[in-house]
DSSP file (Angstrom, degrees, kcal/mol; ACC not computed):
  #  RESIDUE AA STRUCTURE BP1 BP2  ACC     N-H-->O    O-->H-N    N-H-->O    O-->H-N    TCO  KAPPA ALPHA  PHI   PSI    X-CA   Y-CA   Z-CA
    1    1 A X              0   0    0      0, 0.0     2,-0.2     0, 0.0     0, 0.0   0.000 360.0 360.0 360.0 119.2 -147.6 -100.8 -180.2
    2    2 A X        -     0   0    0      1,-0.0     2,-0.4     2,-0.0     0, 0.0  -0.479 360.0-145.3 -28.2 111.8 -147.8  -97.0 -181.0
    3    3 A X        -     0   0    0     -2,-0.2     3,-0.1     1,-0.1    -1,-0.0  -0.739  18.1-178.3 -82.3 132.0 -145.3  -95.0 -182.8
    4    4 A X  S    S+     0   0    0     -2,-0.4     2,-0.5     1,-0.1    -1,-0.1   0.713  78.5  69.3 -71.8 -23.1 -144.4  -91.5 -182.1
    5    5 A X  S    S-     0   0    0      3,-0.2     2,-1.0     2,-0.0     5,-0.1  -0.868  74.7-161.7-103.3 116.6 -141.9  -91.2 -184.8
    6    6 A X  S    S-     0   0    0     -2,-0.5     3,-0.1     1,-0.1    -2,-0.0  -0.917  76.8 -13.4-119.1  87.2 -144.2  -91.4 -187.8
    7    7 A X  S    S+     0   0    0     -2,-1.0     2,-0.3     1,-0.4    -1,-0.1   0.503 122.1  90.2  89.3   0.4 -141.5  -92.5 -191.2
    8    8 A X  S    S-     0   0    0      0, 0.0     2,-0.4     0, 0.0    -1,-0.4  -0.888  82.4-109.7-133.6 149.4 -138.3  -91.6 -189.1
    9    9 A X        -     0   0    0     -2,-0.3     5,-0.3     1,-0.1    -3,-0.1  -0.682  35.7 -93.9-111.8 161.7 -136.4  -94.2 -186.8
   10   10 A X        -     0   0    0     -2,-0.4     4,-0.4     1,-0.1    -1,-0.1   0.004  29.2-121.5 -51.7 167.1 -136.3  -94.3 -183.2
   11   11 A X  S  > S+     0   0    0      2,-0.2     4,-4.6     1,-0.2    -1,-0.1   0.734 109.9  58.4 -34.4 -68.4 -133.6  -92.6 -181.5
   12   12 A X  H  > S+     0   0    0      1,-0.2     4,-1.3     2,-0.2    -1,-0.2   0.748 108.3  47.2 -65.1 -18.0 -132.4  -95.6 -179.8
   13   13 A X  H  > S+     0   0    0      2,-0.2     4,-0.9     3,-0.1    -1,-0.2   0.790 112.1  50.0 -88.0 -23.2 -131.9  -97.4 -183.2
   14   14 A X  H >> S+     0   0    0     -4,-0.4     4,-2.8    -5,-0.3     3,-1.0   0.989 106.6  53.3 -64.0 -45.0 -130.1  -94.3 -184.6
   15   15 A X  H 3X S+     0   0    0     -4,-4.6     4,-3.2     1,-0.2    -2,-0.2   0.848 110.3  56.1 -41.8 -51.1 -127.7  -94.2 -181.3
   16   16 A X  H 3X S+     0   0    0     -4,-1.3     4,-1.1     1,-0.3    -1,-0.2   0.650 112.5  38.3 -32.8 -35.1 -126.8  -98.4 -182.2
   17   17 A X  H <X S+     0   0    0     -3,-1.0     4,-1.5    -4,-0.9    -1,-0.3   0.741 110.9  51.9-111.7 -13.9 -125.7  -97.9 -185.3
   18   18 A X  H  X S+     0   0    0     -4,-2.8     4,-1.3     2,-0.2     5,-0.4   0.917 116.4  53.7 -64.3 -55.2 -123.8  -94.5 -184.8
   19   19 A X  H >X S+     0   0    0     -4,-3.2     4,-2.4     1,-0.2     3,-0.7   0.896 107.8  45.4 -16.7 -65.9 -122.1  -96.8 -181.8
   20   20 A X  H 3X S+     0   0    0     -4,-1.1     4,-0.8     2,-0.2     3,-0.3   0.969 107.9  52.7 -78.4 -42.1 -121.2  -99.3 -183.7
   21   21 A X  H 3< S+     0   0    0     -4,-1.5    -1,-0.2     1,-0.2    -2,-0.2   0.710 112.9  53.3 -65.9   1.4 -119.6  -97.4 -186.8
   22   22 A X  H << S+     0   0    0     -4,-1.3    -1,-0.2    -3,-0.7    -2,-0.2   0.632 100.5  51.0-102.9 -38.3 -117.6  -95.7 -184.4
   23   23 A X  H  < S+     0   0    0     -4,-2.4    -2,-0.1    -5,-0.4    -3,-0.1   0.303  71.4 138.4 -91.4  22.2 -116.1  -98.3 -182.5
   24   24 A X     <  -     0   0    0     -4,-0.8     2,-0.3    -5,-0.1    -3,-0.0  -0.160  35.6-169.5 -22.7 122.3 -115.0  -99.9 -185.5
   25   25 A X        +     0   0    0      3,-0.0     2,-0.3     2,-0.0    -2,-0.0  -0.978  31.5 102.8-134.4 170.7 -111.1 -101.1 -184.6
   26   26 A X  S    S-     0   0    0     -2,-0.3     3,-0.1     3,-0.0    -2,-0.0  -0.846  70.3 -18.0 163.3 175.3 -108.8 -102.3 -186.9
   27   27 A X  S    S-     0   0    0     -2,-0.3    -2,-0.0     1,-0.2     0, 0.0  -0.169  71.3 -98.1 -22.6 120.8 -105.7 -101.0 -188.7
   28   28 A X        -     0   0    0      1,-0.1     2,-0.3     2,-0.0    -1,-0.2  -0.152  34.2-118.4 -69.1 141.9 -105.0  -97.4 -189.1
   29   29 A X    >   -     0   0    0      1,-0.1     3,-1.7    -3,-0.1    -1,-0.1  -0.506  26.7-123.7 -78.0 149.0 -106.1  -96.1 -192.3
   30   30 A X  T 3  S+     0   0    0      1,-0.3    -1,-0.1    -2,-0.3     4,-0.1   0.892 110.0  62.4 -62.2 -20.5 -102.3  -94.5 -194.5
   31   31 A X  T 3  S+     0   0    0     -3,-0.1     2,-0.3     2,-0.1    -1,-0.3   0.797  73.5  90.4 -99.3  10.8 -104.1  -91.8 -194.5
   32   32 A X  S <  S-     0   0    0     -3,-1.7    -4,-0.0     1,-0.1     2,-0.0  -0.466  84.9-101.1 -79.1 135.5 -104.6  -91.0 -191.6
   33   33 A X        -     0   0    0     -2,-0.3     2,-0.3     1,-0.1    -1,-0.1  -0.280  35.7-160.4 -85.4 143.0 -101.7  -88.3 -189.8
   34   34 A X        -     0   0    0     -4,-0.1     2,-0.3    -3,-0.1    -1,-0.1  -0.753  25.3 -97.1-117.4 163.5  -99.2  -90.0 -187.5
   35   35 A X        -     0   0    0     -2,-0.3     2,-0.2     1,-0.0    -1,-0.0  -0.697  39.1-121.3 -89.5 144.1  -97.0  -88.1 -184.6
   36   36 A X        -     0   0    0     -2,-0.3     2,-0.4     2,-0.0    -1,-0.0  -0.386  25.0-139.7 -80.0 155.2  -93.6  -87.2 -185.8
   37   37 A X        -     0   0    0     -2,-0.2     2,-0.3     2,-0.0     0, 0.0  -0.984  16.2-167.4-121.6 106.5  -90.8  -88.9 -183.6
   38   38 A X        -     0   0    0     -2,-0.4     2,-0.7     0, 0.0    -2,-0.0  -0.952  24.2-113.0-111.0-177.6  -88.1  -86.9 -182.9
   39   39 A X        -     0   0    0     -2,-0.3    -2,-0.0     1,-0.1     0, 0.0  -0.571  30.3-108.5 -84.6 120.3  -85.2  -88.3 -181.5
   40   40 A X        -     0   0    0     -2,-0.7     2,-0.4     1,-0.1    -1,-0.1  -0.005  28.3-161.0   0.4 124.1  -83.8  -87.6 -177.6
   41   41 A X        -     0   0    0      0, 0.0     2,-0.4     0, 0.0    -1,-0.1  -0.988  19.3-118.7-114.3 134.6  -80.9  -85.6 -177.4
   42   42 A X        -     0   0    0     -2,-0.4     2,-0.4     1,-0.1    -2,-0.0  -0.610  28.8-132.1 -74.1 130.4  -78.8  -85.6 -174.1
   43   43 A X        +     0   0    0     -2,-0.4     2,-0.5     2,-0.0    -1,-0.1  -0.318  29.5 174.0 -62.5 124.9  -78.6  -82.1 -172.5
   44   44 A X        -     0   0    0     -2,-0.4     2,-0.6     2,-0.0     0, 0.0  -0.996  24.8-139.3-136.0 162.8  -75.1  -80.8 -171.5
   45   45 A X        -     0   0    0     -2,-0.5     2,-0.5     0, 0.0     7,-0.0  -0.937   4.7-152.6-117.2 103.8  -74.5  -77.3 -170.2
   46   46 A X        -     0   0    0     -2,-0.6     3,-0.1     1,-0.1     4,-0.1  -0.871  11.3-172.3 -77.5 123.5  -71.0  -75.4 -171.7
   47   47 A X    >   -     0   0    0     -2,-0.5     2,-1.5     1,-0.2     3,-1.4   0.699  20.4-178.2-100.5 -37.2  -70.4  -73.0 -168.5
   48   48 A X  T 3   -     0   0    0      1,-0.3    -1,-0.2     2,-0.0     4,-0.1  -0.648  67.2 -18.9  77.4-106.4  -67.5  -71.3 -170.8
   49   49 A X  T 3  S+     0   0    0     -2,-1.5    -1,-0.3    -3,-0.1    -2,-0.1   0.780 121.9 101.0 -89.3 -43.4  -66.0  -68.8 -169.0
   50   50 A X  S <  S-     0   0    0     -3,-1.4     2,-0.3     1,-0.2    -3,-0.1   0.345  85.0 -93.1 -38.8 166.1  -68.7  -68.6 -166.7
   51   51 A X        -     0   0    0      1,-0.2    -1,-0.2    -4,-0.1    -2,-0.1  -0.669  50.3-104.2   1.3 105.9  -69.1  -70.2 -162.9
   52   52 A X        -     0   0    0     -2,-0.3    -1,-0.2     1,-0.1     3,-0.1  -0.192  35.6-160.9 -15.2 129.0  -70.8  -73.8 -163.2
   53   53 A X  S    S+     0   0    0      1,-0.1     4,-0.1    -3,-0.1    -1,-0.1   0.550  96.1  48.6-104.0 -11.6  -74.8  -72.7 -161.8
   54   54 A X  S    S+     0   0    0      2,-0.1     2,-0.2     3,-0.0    -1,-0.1   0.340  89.8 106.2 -90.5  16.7  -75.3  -76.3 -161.1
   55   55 A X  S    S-     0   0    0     -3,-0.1     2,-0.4     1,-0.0     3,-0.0  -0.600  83.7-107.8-142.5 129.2  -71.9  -76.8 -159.2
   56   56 A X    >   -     0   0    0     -2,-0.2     3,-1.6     1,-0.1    -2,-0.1  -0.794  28.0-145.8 -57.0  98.1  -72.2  -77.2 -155.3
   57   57 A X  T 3  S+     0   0    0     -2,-0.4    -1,-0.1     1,-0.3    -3,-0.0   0.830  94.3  27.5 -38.2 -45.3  -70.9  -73.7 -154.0
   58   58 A X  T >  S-     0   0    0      3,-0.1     3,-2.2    -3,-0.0    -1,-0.3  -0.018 106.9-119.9-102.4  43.1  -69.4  -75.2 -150.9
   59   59 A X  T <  S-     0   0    0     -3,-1.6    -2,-0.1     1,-0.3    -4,-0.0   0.713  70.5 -49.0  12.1  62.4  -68.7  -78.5 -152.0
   60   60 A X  T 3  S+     0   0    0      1,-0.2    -1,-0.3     0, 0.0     2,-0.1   0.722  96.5 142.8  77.3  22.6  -70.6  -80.6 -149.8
   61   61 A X    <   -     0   0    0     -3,-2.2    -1,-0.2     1,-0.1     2,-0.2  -0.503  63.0 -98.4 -82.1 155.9  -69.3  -78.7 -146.5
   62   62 A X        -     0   0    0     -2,-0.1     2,-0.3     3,-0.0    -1,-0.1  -0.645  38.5-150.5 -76.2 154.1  -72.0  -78.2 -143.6
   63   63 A X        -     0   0    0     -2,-0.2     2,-0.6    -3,-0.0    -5,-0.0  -0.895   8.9-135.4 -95.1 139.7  -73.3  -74.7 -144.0
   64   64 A X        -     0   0    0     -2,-0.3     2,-1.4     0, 0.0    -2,-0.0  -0.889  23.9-123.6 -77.8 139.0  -74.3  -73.2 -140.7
   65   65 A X        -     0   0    0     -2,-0.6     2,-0.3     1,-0.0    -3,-0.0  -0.568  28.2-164.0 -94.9 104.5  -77.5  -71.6 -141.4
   66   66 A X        -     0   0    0     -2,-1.4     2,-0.6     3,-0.0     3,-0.0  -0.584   9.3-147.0 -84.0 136.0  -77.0  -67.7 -140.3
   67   67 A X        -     0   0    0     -2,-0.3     2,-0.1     7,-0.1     7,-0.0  -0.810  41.9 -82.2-103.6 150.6  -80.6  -65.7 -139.9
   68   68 A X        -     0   0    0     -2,-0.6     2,-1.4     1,-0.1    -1,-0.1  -0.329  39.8-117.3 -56.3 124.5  -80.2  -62.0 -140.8
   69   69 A X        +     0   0    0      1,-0.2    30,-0.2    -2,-0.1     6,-0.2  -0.400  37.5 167.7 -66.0  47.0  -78.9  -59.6 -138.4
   70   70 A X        -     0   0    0     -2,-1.4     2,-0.2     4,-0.1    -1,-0.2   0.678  62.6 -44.3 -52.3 -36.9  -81.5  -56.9 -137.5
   71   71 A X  S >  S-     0   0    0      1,-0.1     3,-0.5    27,-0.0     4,-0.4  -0.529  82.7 -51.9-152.9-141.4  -79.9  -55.3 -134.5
   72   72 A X  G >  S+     0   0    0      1,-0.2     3,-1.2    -2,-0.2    41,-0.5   0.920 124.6  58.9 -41.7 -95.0  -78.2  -56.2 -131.3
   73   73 A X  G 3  S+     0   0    0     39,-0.2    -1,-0.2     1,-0.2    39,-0.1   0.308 101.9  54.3 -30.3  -5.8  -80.7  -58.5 -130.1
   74   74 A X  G <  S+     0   0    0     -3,-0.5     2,-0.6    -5,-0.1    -1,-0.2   0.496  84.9 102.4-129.4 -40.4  -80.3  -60.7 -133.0
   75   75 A X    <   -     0   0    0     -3,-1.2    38,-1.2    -4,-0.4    39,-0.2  -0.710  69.4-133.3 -57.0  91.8  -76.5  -61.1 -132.7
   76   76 A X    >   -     0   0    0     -2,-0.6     3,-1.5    36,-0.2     4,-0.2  -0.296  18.7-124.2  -1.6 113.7  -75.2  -64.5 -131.2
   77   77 A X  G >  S+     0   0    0      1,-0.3     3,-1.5     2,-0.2    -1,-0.1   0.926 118.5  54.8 -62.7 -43.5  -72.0  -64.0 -128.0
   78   78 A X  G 3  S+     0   0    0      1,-0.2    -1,-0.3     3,-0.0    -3,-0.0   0.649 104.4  45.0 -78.6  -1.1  -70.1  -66.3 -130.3
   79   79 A X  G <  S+     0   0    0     -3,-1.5     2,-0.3     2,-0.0    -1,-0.2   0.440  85.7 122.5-103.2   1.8  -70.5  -64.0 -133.5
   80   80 A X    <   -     0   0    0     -3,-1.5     2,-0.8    -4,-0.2    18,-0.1  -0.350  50.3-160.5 -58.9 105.7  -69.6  -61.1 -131.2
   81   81 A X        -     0   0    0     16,-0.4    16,-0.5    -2,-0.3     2,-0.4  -0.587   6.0-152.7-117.4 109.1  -66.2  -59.3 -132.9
   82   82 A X  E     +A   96   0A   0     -2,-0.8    14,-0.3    14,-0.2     3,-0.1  -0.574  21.5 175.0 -86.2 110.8  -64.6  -57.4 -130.4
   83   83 A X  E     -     0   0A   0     12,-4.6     2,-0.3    -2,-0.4    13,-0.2   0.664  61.8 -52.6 -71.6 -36.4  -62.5  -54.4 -132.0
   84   84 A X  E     -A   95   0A   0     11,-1.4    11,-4.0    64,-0.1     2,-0.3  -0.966  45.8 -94.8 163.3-165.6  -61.5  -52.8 -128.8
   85   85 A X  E     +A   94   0A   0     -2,-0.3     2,-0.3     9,-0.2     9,-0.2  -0.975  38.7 176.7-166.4 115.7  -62.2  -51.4 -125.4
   86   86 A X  E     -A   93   0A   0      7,-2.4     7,-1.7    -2,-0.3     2,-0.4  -0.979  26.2-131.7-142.8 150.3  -62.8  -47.1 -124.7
   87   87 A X  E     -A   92   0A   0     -2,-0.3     2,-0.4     5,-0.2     5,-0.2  -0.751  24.7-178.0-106.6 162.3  -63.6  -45.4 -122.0
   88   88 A X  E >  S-A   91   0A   0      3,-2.0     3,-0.7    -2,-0.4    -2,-0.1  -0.770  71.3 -21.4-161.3 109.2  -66.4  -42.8 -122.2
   89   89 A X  T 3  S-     0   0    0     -2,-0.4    -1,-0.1     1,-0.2     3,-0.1   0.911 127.4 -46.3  25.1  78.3  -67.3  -40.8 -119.5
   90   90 A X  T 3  S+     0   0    0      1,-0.1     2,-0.3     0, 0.0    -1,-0.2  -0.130 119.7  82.7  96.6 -64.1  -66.0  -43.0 -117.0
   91   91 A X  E <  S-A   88   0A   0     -3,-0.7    -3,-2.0    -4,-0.0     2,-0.7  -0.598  72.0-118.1-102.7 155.4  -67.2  -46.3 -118.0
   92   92 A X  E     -A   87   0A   0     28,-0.3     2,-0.4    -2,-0.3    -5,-0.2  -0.798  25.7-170.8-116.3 125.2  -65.9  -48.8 -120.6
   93   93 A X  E     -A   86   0A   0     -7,-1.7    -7,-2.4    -2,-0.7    14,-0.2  -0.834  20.1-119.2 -99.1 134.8  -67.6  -49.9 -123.6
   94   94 A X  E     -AB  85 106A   0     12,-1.1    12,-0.7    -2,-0.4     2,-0.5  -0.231  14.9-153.8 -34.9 125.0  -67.0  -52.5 -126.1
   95   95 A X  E     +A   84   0A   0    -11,-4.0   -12,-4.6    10,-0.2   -11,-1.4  -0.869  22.7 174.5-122.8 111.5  -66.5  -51.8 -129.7
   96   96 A X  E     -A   82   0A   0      8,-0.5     8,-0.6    -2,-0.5     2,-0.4  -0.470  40.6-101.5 -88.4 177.9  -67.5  -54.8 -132.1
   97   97 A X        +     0   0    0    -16,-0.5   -16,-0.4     6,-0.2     2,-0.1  -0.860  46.3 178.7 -91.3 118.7  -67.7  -55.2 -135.6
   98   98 A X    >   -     0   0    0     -2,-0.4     3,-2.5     1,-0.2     4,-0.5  -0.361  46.5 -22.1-105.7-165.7  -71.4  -55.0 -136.5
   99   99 A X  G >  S-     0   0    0      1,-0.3     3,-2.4   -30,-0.2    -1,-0.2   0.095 134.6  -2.6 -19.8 135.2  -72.9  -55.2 -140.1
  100  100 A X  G 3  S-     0   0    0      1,-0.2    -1,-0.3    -3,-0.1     3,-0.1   0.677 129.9 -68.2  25.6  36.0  -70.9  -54.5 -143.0
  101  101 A X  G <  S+     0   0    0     -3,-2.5     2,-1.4     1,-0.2    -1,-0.2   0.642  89.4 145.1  23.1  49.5  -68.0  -53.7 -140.3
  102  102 A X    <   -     0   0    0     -3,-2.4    -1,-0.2    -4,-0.5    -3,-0.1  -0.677  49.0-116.6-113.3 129.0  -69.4  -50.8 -138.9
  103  103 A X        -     0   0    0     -2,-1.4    -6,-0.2    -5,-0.1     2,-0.1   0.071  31.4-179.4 -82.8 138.4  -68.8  -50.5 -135.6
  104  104 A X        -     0   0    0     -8,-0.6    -8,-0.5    -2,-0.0     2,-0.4  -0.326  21.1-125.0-100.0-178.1  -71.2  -50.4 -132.3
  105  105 A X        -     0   0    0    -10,-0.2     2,-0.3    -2,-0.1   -10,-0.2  -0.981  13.5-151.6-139.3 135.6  -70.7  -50.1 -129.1
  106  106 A X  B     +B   94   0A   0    -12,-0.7   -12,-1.1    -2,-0.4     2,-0.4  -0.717  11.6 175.9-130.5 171.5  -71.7  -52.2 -126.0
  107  107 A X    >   -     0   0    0     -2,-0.3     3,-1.6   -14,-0.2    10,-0.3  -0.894  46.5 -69.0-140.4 142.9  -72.5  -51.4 -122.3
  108  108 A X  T 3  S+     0   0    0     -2,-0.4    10,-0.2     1,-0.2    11,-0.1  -0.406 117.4  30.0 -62.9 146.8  -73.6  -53.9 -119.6
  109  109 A X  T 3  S+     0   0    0      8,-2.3    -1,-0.2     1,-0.3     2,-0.2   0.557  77.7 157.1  52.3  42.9  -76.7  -55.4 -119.5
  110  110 A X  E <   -C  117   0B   0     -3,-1.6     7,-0.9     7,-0.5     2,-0.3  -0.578  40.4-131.5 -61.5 164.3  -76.6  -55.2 -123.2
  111  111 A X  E     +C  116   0B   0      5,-0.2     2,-0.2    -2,-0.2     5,-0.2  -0.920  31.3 175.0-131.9 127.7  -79.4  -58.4 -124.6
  112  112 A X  E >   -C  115   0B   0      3,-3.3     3,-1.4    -2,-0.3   -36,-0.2  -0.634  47.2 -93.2-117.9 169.7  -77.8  -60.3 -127.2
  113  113 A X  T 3  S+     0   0    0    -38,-1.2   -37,-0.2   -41,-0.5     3,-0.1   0.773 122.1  30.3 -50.7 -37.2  -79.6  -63.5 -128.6
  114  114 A X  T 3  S-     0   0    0      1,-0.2    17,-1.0   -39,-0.2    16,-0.4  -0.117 135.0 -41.4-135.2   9.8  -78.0  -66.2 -126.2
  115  115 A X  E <   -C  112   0B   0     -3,-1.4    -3,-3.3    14,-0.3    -1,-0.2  -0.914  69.1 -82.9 158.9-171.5  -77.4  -63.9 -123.1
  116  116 A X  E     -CD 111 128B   0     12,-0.8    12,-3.3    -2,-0.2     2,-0.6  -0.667  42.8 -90.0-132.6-175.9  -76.3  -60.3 -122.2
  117  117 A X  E     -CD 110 127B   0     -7,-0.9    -8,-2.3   -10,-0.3    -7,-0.5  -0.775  41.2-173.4 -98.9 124.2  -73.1  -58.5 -121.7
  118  118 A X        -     0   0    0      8,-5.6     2,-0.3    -2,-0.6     9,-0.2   0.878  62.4  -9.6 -97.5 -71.7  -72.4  -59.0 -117.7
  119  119 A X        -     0   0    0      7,-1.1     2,-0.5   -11,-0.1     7,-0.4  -0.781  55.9-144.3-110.7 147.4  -69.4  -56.8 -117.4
  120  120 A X        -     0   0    0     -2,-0.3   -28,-0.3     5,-0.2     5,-0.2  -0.963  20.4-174.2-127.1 141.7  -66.6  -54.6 -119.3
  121  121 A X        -     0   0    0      3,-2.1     5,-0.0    -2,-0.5    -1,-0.0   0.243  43.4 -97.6 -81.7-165.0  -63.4  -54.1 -118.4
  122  122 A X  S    S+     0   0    0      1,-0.1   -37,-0.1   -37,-0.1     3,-0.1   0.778 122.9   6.4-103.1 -19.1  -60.5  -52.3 -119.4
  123  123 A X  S    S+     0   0    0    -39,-0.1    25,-1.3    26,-0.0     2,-0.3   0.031 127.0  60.9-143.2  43.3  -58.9  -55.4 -121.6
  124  124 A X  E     - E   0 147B   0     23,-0.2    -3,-2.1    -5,-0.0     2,-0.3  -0.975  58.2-154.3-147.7 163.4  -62.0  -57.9 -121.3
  125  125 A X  E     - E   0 146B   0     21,-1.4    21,-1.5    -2,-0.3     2,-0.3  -0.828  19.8-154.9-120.0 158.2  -65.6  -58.0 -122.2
  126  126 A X  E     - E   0 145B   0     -7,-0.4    -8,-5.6    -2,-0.3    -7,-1.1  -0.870  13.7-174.9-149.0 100.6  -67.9  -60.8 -119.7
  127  127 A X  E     -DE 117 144B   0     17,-2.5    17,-1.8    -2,-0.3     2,-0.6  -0.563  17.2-144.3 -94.7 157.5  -70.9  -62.0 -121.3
  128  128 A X  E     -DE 116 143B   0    -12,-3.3     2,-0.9    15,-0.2   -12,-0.8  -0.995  10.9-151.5-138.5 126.5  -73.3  -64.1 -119.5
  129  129 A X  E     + E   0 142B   0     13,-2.0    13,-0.7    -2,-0.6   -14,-0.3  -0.747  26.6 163.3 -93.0  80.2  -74.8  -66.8 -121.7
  130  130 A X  E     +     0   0B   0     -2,-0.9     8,-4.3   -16,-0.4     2,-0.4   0.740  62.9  58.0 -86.1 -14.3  -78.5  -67.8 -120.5
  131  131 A X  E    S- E   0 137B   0    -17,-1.0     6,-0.3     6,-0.3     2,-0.2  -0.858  74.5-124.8-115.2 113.2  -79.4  -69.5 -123.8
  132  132 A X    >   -     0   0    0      4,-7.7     3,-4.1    -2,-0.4     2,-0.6  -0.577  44.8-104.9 -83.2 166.3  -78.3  -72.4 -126.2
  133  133 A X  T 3  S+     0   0    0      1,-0.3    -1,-0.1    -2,-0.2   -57,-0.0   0.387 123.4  59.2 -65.6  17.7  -77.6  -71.4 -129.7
  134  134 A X  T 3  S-     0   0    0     -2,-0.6    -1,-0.3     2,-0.2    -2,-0.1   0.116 119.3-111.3-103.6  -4.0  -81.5  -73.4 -130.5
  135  135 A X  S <  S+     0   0    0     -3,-4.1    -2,-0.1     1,-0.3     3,-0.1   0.215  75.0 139.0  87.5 -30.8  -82.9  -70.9 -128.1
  136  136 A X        -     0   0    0      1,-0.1    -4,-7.7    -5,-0.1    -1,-0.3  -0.250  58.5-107.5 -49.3 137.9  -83.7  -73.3 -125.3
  137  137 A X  E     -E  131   0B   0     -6,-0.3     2,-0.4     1,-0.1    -6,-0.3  -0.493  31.3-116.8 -89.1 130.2  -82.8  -71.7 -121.7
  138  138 A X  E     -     0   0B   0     -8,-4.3     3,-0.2    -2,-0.3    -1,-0.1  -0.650   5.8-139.0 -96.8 148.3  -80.0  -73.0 -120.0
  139  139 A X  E    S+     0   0B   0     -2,-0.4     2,-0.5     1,-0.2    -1,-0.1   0.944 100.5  23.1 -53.7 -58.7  -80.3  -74.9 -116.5
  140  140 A X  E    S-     0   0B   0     -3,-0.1    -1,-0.2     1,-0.0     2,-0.0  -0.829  92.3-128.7-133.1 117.0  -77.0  -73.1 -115.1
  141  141 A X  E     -     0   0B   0     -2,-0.5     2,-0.3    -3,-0.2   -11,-0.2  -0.436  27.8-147.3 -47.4 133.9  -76.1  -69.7 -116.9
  142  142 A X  E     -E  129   0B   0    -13,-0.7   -13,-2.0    -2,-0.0     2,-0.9  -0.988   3.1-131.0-121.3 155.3  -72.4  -69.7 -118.1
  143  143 A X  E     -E  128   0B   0     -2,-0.3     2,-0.3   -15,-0.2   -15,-0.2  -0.683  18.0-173.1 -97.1 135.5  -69.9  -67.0 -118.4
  144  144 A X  E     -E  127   0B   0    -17,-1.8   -17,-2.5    -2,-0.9     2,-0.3  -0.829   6.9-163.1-116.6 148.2  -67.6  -66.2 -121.7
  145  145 A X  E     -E  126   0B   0     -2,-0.3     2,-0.4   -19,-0.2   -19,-0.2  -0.991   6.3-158.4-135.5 141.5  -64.8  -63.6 -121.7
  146  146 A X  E     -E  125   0B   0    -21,-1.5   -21,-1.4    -2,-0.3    -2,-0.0  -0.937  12.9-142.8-146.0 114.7  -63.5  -62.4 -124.5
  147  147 A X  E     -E  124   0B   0     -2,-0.4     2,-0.3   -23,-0.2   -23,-0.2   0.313   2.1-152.9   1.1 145.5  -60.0  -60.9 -124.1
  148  148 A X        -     0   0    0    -25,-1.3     2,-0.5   -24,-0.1   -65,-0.1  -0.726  13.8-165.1-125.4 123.6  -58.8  -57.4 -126.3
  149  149 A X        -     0   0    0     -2,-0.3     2,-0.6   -25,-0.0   -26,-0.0  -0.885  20.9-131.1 -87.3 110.2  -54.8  -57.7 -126.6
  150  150 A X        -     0   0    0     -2,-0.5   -66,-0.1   -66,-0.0     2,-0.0  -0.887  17.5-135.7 -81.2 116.3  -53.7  -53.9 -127.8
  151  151 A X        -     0   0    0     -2,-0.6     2,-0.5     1,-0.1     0, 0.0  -0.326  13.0-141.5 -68.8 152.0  -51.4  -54.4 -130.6
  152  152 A X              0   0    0      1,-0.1    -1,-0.1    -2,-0.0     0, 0.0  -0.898 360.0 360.0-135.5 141.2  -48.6  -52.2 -130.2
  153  153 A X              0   0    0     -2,-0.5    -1,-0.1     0, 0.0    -2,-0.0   0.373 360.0 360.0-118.8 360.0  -47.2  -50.4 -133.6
């Protein structure tokens, strides 16, 4: 057999015996550095003065989940608050409460989310409801009226 290695030993004999001194197991040597243990503590939260942030704001009540109000169109006949009832040149328009209660005005054939505004009166509004509050079109259209009582001071 033919050597390449001429006074030096093979490769394959060095890898065996590096192997083996290296997968040595046994007992840890004392000197060897060990991981520090510390002990668990339970967390608690002092709110103080403070408002709980982990505290269920509505205590477990259903929320209805409201989408952001961009305009008109966006606005739901049952979120409609109707301030009063003006006439203006002639015809009578609605005044709700819009965004931060600043008030709009509405005319027939307004488009609201769930339908449009069918008629106004002089102490009613008559919305026509094409919609359910999921968005799905309803088979048979219904009408809501929503009343304005003038308080008398």
């Amino acid at each position: 057999m033919r050597t390449f290695f001429k006074g030096a030993v093979p490769a394959a004999v060095l890898t065996v015996i590096l192997a083996a001194g290296l997968s040595q197991t046994g007992p840890p040597d004392d000197k060897a550095p060990t991981a520090i243990q510390k002990p668990l503590r339970a967390f608690a939260y002092d709110p103080g003065e403070r408002r709980d942030p982990f505290k269920d704001l509505f205590g477990g009540q259903d929320v209805r989940e409201k989408k952001a109000v961009g305009g008109l169109a966006d606005l739901a006949i049952d979120d409609v608050d109707l301030m009063g009832i003006v006439k203006v040149q002639g015809r009578w328009e609605g005044i709700i409460g819009f965004l931060g209660g600043f008030p709009m005005s509405l005319r027939p054939g307004d488009q609201l989310a769930d339908g449009f505004v069918l008629t106004v009166e002089e102490t009613r509004i008559v919305f026509r409801r094409t919609h359910d509050s999921n968005g799905s079109r309803l088979a048979k259209p219904r009408d809501v009226v929503r009343e304005f009582i003038a308080q008398e001071r």
